[in-house]
C-alpha positions as CSV (number, residue, x, y, z in Angstrom):
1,X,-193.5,-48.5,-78.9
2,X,-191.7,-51.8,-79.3
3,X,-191.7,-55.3,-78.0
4,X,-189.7,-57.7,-76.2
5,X,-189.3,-61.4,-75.9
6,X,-188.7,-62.4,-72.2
7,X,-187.5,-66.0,-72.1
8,X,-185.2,-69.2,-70.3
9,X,-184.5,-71.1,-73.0
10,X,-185.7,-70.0,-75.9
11,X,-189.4,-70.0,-74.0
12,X,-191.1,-67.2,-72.9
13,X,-193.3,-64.3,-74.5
14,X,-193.2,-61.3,-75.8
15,X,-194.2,-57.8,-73.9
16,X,-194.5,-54.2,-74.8
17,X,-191.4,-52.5,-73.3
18,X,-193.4,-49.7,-71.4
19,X,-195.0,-52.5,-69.7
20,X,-192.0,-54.8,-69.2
21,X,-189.7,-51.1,-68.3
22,X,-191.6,-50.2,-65.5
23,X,-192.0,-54.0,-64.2
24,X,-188.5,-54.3,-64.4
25,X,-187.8,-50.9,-62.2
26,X,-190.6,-51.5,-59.8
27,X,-188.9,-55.0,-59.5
28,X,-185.3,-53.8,-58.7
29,X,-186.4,-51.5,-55.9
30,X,-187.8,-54.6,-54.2
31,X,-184.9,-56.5,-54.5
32,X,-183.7,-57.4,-50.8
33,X,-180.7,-55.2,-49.4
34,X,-177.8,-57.1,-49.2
35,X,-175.7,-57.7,-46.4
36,X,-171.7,-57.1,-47.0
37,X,-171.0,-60.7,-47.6
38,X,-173.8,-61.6,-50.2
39,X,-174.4,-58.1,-51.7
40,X,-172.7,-59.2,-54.8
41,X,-175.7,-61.0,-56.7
42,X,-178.2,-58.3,-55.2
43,X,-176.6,-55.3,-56.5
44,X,-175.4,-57.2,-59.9
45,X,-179.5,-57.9,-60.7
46,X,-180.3,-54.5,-59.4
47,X,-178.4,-52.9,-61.5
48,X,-179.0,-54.6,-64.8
49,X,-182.7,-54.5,-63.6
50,X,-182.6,-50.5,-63.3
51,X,-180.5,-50.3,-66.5
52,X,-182.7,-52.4,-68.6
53,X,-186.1,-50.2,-67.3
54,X,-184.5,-46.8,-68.3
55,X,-186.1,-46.5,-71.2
56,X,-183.1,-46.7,-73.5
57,X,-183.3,-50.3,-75.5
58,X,-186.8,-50.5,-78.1
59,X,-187.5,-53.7,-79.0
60,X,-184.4,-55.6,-77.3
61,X,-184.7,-54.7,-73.5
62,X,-182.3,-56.8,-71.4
63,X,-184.0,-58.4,-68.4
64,X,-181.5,-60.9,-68.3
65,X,-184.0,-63.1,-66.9
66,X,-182.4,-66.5,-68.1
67,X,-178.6,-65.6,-66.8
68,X,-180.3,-64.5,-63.4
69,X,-182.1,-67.5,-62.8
70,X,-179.5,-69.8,-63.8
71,X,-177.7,-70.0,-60.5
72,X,-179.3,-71.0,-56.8
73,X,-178.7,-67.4,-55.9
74,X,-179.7,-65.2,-58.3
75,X,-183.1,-67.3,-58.7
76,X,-183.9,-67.0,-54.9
77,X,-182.8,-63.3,-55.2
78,X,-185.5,-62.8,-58.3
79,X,-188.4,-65.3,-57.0
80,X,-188.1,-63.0,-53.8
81,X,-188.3,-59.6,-55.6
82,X,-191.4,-61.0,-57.6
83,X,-193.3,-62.0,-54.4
84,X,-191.9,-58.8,-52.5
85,X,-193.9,-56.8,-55.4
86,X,-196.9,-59.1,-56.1
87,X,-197.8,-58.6,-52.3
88,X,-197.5,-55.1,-52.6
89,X,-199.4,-54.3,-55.5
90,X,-201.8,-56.8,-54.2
91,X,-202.2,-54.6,-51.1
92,X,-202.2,-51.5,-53.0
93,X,-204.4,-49.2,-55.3
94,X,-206.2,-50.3,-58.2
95,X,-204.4,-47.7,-60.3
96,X,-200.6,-46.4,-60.2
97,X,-200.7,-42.5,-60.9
98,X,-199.4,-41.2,-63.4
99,X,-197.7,-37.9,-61.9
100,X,-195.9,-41.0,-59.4
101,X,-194.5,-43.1,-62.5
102,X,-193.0,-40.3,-64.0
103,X,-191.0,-39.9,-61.3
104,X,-189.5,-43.6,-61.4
105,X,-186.7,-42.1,-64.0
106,X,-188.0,-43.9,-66.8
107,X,-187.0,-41.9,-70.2
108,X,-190.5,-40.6,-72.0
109,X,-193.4,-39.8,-69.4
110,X,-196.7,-41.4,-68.5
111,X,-199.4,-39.8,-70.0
112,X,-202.4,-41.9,-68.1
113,X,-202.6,-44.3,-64.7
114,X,-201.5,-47.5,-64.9
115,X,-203.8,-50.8,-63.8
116,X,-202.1,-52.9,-61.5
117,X,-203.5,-56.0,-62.4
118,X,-201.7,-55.5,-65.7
119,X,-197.9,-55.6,-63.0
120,X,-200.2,-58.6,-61.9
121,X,-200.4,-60.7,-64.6
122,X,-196.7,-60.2,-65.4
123,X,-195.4,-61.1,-62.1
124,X,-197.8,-64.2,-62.5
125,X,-196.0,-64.8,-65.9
126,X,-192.6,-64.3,-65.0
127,X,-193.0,-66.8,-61.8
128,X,-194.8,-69.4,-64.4
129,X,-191.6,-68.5,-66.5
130,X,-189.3,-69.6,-64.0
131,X,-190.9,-72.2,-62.8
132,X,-190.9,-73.8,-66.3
133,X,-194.7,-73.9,-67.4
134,X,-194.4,-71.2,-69.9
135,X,-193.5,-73.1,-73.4
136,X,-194.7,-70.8,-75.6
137,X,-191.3,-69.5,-77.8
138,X,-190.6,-66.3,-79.7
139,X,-192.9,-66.9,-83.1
140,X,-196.2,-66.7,-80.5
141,X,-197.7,-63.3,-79.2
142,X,-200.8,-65.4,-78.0
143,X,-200.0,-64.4,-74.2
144,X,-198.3,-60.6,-73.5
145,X,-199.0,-60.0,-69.9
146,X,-199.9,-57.0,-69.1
147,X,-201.1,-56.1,-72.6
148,X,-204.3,-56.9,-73.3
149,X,-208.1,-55.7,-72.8
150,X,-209.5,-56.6,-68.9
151,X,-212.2,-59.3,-69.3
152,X,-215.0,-59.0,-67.8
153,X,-214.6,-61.9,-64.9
């Protein structure tokens, strides 16, 4: 399985595309519905969202983070789908099944459940991304949310 380097600016970090694929797809579906007049920027990040979580692009998935966030309205539209998940997965079980995932339309299949306090720590990461307090760039793999062993807390 490859990686990929989520970054604005040259700053970011790198994830492990199963991880960052169903992030991405879980994201698009909690992008608000737009109304007639704004639906534009909605649908645009939805569909390069759902597109990038397919399952097609090892090593070089396209979140197309930085071009969202680069305008007023496509960062409100992003920050809004982060918190819209967060919340939920916050709510929600401590494990998403696997039988469920594979339904998402993800190419490959999920062989195990998956923790959501791994979805967690990258929506946590992507909001510290945007907000600007990430500076790690692309030669670190220090911090890949959603990646690494539970501590013991």
């Amino acid at each position: 399985m490859g990686t990929s380097f989520v970054s604005i600016n040259d700053k970011g970090f790198w994830m492990r595309d199963g991880v960052l694929e169903l992030w991405l797809r879980l994201l698009a579906l909690h992008v608000e519905e737009p109304t007639r007049e704004e639906g534009v920027v909605q649908r645009d990040i939805r569909d390069k969202w759902l597109l990038a979580s397919r399952g097609f692009f090892n090593g070089c998935i396209p979140d197309d983070l930085e071009e969202i966030v680069s305008t007023d309205g496509g960062r409100e539209v992003a920050i809004q789908a982060i918190h819209s998940l967060l919340g939920r997965l916050k709510e929600g079980r401590k494990e998403l099944d696997a039988g469920t995932l594979n339904l998402l339309g993800i190419e490959g299949s999920w062989n195990g459940n998956f923790e959501t306090w791994r979805l967690i720590e990258v929506g946590n990461a992507f909001l510290a991304l945007i907000a600007g307090r990430i500076q790690s760039d692309a030669s670190s793999t220090e911090f890949m949310p959603g990646c690494r062993e539970k501590s013991s807390e």
